[in-house]
C-alpha positions in Angstrom: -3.3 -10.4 10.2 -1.1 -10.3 7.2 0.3 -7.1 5.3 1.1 -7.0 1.8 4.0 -4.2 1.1 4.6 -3.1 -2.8 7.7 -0.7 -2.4 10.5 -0.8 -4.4 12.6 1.5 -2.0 14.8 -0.4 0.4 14.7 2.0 3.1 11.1 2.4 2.8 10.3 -1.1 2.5 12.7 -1.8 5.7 10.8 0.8 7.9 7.2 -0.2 6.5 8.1 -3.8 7.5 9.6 -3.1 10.6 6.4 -1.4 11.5 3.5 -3.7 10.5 6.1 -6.6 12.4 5.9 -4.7 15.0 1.9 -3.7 14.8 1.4 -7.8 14.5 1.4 -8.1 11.0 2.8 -11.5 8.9 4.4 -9.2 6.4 5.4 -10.0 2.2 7.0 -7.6 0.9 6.9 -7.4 -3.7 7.9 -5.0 -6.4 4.8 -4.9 -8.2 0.8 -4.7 -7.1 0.0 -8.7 -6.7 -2.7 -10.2 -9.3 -6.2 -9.7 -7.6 -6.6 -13.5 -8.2 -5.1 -14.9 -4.7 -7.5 -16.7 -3.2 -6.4 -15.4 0.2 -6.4 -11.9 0.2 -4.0 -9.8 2.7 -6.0 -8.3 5.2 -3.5 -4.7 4.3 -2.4 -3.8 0.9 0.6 -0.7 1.0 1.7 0.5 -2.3 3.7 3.1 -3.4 1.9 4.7 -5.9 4.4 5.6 -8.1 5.6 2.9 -8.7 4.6 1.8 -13.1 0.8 0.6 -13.2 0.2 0.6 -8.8 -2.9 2.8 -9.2 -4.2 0.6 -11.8 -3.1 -2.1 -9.7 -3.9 -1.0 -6.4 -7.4 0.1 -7.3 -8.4 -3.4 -9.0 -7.5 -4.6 -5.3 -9.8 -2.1 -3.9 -12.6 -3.0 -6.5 -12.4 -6.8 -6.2 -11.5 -7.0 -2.3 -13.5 -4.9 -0.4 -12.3 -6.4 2.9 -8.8 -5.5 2.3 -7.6 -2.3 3.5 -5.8 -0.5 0.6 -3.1 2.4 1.2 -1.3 4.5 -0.9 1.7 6.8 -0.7 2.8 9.9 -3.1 4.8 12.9 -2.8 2.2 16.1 -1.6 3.1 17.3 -4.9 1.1 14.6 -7.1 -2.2 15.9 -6.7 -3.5 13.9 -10.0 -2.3 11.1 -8.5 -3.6 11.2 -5.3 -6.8 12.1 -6.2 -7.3 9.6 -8.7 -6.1 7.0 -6.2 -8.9 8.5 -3.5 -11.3 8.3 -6.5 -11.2 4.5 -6.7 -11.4 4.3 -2.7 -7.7 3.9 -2.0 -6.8 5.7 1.5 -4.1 7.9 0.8 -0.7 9.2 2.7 1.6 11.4 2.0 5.3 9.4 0.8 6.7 11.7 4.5 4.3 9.1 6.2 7.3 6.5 5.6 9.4 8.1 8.0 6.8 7.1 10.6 5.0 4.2 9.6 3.2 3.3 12.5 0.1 5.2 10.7 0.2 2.6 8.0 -0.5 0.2 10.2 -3.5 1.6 12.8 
């Protein structure tokens, strides 16, 4: 299985990776929402969904790779956000999640 990590937090990234290692995942971590042109789609997509254009980004995933798990994380506080990002099928965590990512990766 191979996890695809868009977080631009080193902490966060560092826990998130540590935990979808550990869940069995092949992990890449990026700063930006890859091009939904890869051939070979990551079976997990994590995004942080503030990051500049990862709702865009990671709902194009969810639209052109069905088979791809997407997941988002916001602050509680972004209601827009996250219900924008649910809107377009994106599965959605709270950013406090990070702290115990093993739920990323069930």
């Amino acid at each position: 299985m191979r996890a695809s990590l868009v977080v631009k937090d080193l902490m966060t990234r560092s826990r998130l990776q540590e935990a979808a290692a550990a869940a069995g995942y092949e992990v890449a971590t990026m700063r930006e929402v890859p091009a939904v042109t890869l051939e070979d789609p990551p079976d997990l997509l994590v995004v942080d969904l503030d990051l500049p254009g990862a709702l865009q980004g990671a709902a194009a995933w969810r639209a052109a790779h069905p088979e791809t798990r997407v997941v988002g994380f916001a602050f509680h506080v972004e209601e827009e956000l996250i219900a924008a990002a649910r809107a377009a099928g994106i599965e959605v965590l709270p950013h406090g999640a990070t702290a115990r990512p093993a739920r990323f990766f069930s």
